[in-house]
N, C-alpha and C positions, 0 to 999 in steps of 0.2 A: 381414356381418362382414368388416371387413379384414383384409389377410394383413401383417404387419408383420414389420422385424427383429429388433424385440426388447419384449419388454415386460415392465415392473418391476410387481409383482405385489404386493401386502396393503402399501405403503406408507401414511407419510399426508407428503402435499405440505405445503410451507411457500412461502406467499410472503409479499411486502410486505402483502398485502392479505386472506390470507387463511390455513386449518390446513386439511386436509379430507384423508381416508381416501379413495385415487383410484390406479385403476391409470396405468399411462404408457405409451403406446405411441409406437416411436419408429420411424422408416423413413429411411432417407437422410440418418441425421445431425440430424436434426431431432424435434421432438415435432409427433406429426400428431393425437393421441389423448389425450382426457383423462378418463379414467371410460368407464362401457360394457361392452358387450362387444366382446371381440378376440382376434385369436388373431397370435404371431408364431414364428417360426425358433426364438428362442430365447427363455426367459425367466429372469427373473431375481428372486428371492423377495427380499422387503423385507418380509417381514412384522416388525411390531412397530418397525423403521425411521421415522424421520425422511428424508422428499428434500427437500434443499435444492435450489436451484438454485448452479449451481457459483461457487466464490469469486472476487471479481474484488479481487487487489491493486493500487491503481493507485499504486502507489512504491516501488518495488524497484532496488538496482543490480546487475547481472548483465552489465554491461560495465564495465572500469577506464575513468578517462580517458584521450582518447589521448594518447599518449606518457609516463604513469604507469604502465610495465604491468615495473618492476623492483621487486625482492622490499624487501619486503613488500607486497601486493598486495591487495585481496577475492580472497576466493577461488573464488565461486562463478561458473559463467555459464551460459548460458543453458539447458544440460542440468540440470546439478548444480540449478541452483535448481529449471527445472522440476518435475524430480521431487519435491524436497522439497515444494514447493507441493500439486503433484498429491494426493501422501501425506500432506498437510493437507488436502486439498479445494478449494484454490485451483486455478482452470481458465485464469484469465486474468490476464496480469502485465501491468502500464503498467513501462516500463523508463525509466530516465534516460539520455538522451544527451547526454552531454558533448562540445560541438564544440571541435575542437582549434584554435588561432588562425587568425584569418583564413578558417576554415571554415564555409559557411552552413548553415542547418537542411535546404535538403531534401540537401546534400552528405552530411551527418552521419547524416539516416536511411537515405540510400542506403547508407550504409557498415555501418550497425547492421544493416539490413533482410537483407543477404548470411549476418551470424553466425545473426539467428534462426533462417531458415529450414536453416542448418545443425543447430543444434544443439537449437531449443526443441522441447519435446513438449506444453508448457500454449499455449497461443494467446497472442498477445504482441500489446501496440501500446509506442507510444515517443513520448515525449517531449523532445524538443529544449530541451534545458538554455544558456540563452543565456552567455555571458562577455564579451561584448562587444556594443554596440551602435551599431556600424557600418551604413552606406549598405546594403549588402549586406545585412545579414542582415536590416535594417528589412526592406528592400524583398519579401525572400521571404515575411514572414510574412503576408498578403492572400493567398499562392497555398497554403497548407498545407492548408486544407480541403480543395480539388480535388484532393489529391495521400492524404488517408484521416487527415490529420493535423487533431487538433481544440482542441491545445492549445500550448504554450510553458512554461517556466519559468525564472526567476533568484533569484536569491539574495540579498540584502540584507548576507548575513555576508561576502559577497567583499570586498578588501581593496581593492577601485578603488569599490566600488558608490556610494560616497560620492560622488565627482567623476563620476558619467554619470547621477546620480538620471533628469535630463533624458531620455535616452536611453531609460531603462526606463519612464518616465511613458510615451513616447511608442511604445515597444514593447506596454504594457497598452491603450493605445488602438487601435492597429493591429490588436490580436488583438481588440479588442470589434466593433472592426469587422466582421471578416472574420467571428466568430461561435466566438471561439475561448475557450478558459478560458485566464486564468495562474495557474499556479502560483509561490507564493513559499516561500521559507524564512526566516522572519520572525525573525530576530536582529540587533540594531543594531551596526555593526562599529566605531562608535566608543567606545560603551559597553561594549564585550566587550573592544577594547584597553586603555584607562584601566584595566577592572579588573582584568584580567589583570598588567599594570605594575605596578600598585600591589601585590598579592600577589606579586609575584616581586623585588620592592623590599622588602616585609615577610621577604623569608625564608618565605613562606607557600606553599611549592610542593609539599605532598603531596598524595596524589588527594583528604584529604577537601575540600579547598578546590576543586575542581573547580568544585563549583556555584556558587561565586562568582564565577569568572570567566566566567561567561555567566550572570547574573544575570537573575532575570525581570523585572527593568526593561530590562532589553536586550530581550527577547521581548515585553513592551509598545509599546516605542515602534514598534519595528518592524511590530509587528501593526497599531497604530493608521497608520500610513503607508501597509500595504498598503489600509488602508480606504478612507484619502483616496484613494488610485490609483483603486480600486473607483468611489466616490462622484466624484471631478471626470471622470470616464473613461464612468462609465457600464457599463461592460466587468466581465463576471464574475471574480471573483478568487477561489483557492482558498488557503487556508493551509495548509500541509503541517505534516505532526506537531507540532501546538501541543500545549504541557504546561502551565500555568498557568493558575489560575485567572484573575488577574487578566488575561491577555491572552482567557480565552475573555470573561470580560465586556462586552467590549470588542468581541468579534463579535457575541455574544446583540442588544447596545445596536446595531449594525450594521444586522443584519436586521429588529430591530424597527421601524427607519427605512425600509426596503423598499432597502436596500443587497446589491446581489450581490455578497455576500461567504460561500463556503460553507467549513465548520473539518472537518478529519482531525484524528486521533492515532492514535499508535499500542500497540502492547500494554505496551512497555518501562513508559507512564504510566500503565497500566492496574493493572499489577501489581508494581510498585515505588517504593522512594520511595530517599530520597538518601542512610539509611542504610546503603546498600548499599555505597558510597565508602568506610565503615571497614573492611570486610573484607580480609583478607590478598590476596586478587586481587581486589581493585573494580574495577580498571581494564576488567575483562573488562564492565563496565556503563555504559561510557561513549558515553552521544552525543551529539547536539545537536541541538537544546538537553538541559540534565542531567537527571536526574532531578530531582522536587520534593519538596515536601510530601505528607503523609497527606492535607492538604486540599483541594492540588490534584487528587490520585488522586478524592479522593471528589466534587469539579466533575467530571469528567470523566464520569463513569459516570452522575452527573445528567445530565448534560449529551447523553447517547445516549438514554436515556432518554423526556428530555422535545423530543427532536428539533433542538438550537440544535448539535447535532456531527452531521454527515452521514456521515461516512465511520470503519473502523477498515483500517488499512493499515499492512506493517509499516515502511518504509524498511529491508528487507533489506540487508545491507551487511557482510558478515561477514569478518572475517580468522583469520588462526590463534592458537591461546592467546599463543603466543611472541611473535607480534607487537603482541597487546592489551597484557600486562605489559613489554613490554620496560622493564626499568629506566634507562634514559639519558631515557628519556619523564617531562615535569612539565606540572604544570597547562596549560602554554601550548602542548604540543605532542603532545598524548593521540590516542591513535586514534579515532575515532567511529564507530559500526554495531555489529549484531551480529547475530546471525540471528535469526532469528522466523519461516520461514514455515511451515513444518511444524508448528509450534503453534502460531496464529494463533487460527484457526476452534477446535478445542477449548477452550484456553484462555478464549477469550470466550462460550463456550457454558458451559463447568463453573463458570465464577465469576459468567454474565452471567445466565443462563435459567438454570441451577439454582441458582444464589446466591438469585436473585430480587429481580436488580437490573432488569434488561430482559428484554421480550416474547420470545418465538419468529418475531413479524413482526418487529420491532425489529433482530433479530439478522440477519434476512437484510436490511433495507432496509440496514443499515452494513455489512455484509462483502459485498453484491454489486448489489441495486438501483439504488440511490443513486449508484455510480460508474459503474453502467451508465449511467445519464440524463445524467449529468455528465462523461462522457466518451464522449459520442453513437455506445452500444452497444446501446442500448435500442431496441425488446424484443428484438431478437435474443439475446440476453445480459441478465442479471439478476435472470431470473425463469423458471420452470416455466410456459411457455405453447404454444396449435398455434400452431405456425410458428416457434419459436423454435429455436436452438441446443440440442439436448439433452446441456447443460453439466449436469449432474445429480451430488449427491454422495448416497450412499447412508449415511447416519450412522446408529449404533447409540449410544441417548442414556444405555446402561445401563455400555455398554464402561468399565471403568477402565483405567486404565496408570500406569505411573511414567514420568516424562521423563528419558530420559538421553543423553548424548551418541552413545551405540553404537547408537541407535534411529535417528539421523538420517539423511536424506540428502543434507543439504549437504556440500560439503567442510569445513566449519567442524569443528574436534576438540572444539567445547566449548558448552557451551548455559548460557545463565544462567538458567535452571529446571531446573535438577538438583535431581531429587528431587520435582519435582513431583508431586501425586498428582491427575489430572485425568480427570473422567468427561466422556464422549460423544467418539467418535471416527468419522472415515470408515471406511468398512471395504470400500466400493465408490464409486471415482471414476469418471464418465463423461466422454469430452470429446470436441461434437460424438457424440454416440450410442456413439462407443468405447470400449472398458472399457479405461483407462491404469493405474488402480490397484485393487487388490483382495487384499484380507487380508493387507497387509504387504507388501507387492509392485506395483513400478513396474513391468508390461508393455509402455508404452507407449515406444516409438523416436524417441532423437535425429533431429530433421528431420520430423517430422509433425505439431509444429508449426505455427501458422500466422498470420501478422504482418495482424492485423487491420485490416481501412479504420474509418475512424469520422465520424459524421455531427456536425453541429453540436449543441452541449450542449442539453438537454431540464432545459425547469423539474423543480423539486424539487414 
């Protein structure tokens, strides 16, 4: 029998692949033990618990861009979000790094890489947010791998994206090369100004018009573009928070072609639609792309489901009420983000796995597997295995709570699920073998943290 440091006791494991009643023995940060007998230092009762393996978000902002860092701001960084994560079950955050002009991706992670290790407590990687495609920062992307970085992203909705198409075809090819994913955020910016114009020409600039000015024909054409990138390239493409139906159609039709092209969303479409915009503060429910329909909500949850959506992620990005509502704001110049991560994982367990929309494997392949593979963290991360990370969240699937803003731990004052009544909660977070969270309480310390390398992406 081994002597271990710790072991979680009458749980039952969940992975992609599997449900099973199994102790967990962990030593060094690691699971060395899976079932058996064992004895360790200390243990830890899960009886009647769910173990997930820990949440991996891979879209979060928890740095401003640089040189945007004047009030009004997001508010959260790399503490503040941790812990909210943490005390969601979220273990591991993919961060968005925005390079400031003329700055290249590994300058930009070198500069990110300094805040994590100050301030994150969840384990972090980073993604290099492109703006420009310049000689320079082509040229860095061939070296990102060697350096723990496995992926890139731009933008489609930037207001130059239009005149460097070129630039970014040949940025998706460079990253296919080297063995990297891109990330896009699939909104067409000429279709979003036109309709934008036209409502602010109509007189038509209250928030319910929102969703019209980034119309899901703006998030089709766009999506079908990043395909072609996908398809002439070769090179894996990821779509970041698609919300429509008709744009996931359009990836299903993708991959049925054998096209790497893998779809995220996130909760905002999961459990909202674009009634939300008539309310007295909608604004506090804006992002980008809008909310949809009741029928794109109900594509979406098929769509996890029956496996043609790989990822749920929140795009974290949260401000303060004041600056969501601010009244001088109209359709054409709304704040976007709002927090989500400390109700991520519950929320997609109480409406996903006790709705009895999706599986119990279903629900870890989207909130942690899947980006493990896809963002070459796998198996270290992902999944409850020996030799893995013991990223472990200890869920009680019975726990209810009300969602309120005074519960949270983002800086954010305000949560667009007030009131919510949500069963199944963390109730013990592990990260790396250490308890960071445990009955309502963040213990784990700004700075222990730790800014993860990552290997080339792993088929799905």
């Amino acid at each position: 029998m081994s002597r271990l440091d710790l072991v979680i006791r009458g749980g039952t494991v969940v992975t992609a692949g599997a449900v099973a009643a199994a102790d967990v023995g962990i030593a060094d940060g690691v699971v060395v033990q899976i079932g058996g007998a064992m004895a360790a230092a200390q243990e830890l009762d899960a009886g009647g618990m769910l173990l997930f393996p820990g949440g991996i978000d891979a879209h979060v902002h928890l740095s401003n861009p640089p040189g945007e860092v004047a009030e009004p701001a997001w508010v959260d960084d790399f503490a503040s979000g941790s812990a909210a994560a943490l005390a969601g079950g979220v273990t591991t955050l993919g961060n968005m790094t925005f390079l400031a002009p003329g700055e290249t991706p590994l300058a930009g992670l070198a500069r990110e890489a300094a805040l994590v290790r100050e301030q994150a407590i969840a384990d972090v990687f980073l993604h290099p947010v492109l703006g420009e495609t310049t000689a320079p920062v082509l040229d860095e992307i061939p070296r990102l791998l060697a350096e723990g970085c496995n992926s890139i992203k731009f933008f489609m909705s930037f207001p130059d994206f239009d005149a460097s198409v070129a630039g970014y075809l040949e940025a998706t090819r460079r990253a296919g090369a080297a063995e990297l994913i891109t990330l896009i955020h699939c909104e067409d910016r000429a279709l979003i100004t036109d309709a934008t114009a036209r409502l602010v020409a109509a007189g038509r600039t209250s928030l319910r018009h929102y969703p019209e000015s980034r119309p899901v024909l703006a998030e089709l054409v766009a999506t079908q573009r990043a395909i072609a990138f996908a398809e002439a390239t070769g090179a894996p493409v990821y779509v970041v928070h698609l919300s429509s139906r008709r744009a996931l159609e359009a990836c299903a039709d993708a991959q049925a072609r054998g096209i790497p092209v893998f779809v995220e969303t996130r909760p905002l479409y999961l459990h909202l639609t674009r009634e939300r915009f008539e309310e007295a503060e909608g604004a506090k429910y804006v992002g980008q792309p809008p909310l949809r329909e009741r029928e794109d909500l109900d594509a979406l949850w098929a769509a996890i489901r029956q496996g043609t959506l790989q990822t749920v992620c929140t795009d974290h990005a949260p401000w303060s009420l004041a600056a969501k509502l601010d009244p001088a704001l109209s359709v054409a110049d709304l704040r976007p983000g709002v927090e989500n991560l400390q109700t991520m994982l519950p929320m997609l367990y109480s409406e996903g796995v006790r709705g009895g929309r999706i599986s119990l494997s279903r629900f870890v392949e989207v909130t942690s597997t899947n980006a493990a593979k896809l963002f070459g963290l796998y198996p270290r991360k992902g999944t409850i295995a020996v030799g893995g990370d013991a990223d472990i969240v200890v869920f009680d699937p019975e726990l209810t709570r009300t969602v309120t803003a005074s519960m949270l731990e983002s800086n954010a004052d305000y949560t667009v699920y007030e009131g919510w009544e949500v069963t199944g909660w963390p109730i013990v977070t592990l990260r790396r073998g250490e308890v960071v969270y445990r009955h309502g309480e963040v213990v784990g310390k700004p700075g222990s943290g730790r800014l993860v390398r990552r290997e080339r992406t792993r088929a799905l």
